[in-house]
C-alpha positions in Angstrom: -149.0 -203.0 103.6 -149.3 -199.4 104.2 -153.0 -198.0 104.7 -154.0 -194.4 103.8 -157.4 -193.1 105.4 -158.9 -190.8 103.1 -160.8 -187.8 104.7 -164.6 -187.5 103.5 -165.4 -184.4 102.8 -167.8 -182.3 104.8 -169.8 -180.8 102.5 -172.2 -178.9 104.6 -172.9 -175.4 104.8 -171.3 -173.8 108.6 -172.8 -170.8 110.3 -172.0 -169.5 113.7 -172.5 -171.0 117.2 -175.4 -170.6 119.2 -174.8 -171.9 122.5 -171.8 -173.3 121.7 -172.6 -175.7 118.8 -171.7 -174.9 115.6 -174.9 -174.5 112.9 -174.7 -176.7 109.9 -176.8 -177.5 106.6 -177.5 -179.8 103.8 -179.8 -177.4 102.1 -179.4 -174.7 100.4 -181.2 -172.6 97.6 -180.8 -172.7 94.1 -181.5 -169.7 91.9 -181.4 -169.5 87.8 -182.4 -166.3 85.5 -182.8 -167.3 81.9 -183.7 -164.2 79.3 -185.5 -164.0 76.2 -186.6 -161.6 73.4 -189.6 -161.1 71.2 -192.1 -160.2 73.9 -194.0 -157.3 73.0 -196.6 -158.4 75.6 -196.0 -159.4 79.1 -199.4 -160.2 80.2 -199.7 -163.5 78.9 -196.2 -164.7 80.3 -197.2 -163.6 83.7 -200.9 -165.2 83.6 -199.0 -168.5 82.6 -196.1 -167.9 85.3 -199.1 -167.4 87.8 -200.9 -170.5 86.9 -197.9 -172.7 87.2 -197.7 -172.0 91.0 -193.5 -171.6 90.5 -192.0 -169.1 92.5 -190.1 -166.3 90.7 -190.0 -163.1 89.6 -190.8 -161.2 85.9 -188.2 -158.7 84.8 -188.7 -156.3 81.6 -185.0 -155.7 80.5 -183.8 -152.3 80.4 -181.8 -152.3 77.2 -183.9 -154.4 75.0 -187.7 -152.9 74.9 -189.0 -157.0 74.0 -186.6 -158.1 76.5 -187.8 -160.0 79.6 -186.4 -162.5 81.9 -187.8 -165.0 84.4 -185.6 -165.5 87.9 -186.8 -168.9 89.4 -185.7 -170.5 93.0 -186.0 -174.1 94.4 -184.5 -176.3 96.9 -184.3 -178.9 94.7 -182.1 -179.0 91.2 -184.0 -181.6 90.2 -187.1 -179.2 89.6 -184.5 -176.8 87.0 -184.8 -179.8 84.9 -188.2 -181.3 85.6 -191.4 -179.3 85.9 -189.2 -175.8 85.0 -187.9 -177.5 81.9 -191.7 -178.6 81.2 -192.7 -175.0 81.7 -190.0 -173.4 79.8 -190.9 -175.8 76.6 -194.5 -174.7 76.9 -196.3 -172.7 74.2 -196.2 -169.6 76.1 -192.7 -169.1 75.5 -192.7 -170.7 71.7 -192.7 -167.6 69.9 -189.8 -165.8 72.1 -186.2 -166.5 71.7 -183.9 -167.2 74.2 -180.9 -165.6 75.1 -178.2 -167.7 76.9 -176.0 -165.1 77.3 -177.8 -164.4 80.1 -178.4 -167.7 81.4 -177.2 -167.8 85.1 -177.2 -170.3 87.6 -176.0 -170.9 91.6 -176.6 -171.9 95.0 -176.6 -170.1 97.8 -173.5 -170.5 100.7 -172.2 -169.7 103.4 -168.9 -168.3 104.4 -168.9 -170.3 108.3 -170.1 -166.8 110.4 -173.8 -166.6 109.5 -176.1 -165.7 112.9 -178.7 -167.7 111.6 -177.6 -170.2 108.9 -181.3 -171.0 108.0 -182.5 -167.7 107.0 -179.0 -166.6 105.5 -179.2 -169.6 102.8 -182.7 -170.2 102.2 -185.3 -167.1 103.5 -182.9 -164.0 102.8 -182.4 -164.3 99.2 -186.4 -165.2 98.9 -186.8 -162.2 101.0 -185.0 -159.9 98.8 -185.7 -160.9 95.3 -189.3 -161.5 95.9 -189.5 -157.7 98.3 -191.8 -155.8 96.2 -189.9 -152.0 97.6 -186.9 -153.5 95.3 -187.9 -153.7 91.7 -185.0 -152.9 90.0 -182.2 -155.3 89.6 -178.8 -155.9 88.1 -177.7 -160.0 87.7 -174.0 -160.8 86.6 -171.7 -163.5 87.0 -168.0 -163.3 88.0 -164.7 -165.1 87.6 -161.6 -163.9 90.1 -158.4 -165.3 89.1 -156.5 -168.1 89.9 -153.7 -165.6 91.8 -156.3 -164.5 94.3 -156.9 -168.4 95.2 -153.1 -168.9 95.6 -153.2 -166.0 98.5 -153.2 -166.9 102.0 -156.6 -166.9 103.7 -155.8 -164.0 105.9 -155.1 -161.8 103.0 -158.4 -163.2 101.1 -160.3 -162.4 104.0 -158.5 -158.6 104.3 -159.6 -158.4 100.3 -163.1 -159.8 101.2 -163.9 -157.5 103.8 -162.7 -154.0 101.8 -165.6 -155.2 99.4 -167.9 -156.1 102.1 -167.5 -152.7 104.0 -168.5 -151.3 100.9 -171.5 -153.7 100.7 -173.1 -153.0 104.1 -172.5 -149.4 103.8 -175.1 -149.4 100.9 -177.5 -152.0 102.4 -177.7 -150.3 105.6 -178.8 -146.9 103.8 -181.4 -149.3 102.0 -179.9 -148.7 98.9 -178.5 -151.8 97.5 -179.2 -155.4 98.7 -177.5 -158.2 97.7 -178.0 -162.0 96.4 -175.0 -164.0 96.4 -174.7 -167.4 94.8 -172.0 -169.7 94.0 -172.0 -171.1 90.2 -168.7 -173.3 90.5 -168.8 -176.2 88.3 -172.3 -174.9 87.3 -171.8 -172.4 84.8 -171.0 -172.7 80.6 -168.3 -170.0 81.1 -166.7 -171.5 84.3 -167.7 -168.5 86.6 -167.2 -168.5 90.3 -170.5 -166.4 91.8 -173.2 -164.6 90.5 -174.5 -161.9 92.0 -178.1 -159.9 92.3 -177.8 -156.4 93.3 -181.5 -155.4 94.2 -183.0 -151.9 95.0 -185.8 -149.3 95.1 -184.1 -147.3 92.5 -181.4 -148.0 89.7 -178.8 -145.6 90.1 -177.8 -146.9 93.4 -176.7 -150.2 91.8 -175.4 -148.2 89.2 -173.3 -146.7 91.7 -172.3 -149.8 94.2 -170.6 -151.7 90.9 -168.6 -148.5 90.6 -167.7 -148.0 94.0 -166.3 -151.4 93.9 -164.2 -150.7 90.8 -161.1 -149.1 92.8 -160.7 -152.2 95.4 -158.0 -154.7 95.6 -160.6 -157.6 94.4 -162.2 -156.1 91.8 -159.1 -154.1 90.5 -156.6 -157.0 90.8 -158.2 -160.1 91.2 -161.2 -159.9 89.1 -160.4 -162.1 85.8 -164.1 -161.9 84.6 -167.3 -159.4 85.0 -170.7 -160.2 82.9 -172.5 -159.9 81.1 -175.2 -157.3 83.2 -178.5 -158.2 83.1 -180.6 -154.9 84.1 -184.3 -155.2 84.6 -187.3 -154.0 86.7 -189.8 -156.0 88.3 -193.4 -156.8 86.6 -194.6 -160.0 88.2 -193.3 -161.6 91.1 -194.8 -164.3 93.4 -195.2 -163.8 97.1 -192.5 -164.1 99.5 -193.4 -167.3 101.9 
């Protein structure tokens, strides 16, 4: 009889070496931004989000003046349906009306060449959501398409890193910083990321998302942008 061995998969998050060992993790942070409308007031939501001890941030919508949205992270998933649900079904939010259009979920990764792995998946994208110098923000969702999957790694990685130039030319002029989450599996519309462009000043990420129009990824692989989420920080718990 002929015995196959089946290969588990290691499902761990890779970062660099340091000293020669190779950094690894089981945790990662998850992220999810729901919307609503019908708030003419944000006082009270923030009093409730405050009391509630979750961490998060308030966001008034740009293009809908009763528009807000609430960006909650955890370790955990179980707390998304647990004590968030609880919150979320509360009487706070009774008389405002949800919009799922906006609903976004994902988990931080790693791409295996992180300095420090810990920071990279769980303190950065604390850090920069929760910065109070970077109130505005633009959340979307992506889909690339299957062709750019069936390309060899090199030539994903060339793609990648034309984006990512573009990226760090931006962050490092403290213009635009970046939250980037994978939703595979874990979105409605069956995206692949979604992605938090964060910054002092709006234009700037107005500006990044067209920069990146002309690139190989976005002009030839991208199956799927949005819908943009645009907003500016009112509440936000303290980065810890």
């Amino acid at each position: 009889m002929n015995s196959r061995t089946v290969e588990i998969p290691d499902l761990r998050e890779k970062g660099g070496e340091i000293n020669g060992e190779r950094q690894v993790s089981e945790i990662r942070l998850y992220m999810q931004l729901v919307a609503f409308t019908g708030c003419t007031d944000c006082t009270p939501l923030i009093n409730t989000f405050k009391g509630a001890g979750i961490q998060g941030v308030v966001y008034q919508e740009l293009n809908d003046k009763e528009g807000v949205a609430l960006l909650t992270m955890h370790e955990d998933p179980s707390f998304f349906v647990t004590e968030l649900r609880t919150f979320l079904n509360g009487k706070s939010f009774s008389s405002l009306t949800p919009k799922p259009e906006f609903t976004m979920f994902g988990r931080s990764y790693s791409i295996g060449y992180e300095r420090d792995l810990e920071d990279w998946l769980l303190k950065r994208p604390r850090r920069s959501t929760l910065n109070p110098e970077w109130p505005w923000a633009v959340w979307y969702p992506l889909k690339r398409s299957g062709e750019f999957y069936k390309l060899p790694e090199k030539e994903q990685m060339s793609i990648l890193g034309e984006h990512g130039s573009i990226g760090r030319s931006f962050g490092e002029a403290d213009f635009v910083h970046d939250v980037r989450l994978a939703c595979f599996g874990l979105d409605k519309n069956d995206n692949d990321f979604v992605l938090g462009l964060l910054g002092k000043d709006l234009h700037p990420l107005s500006a990044i998302v067209q920069a990146m129009r002309p690139t190989k990824q976005t002009s030839t692989y991208m199956k799927q942008m949005g819908p943009f989420f645009v907003g500016r920080v009112v509440w936000q718990s303290e980065y810890k």
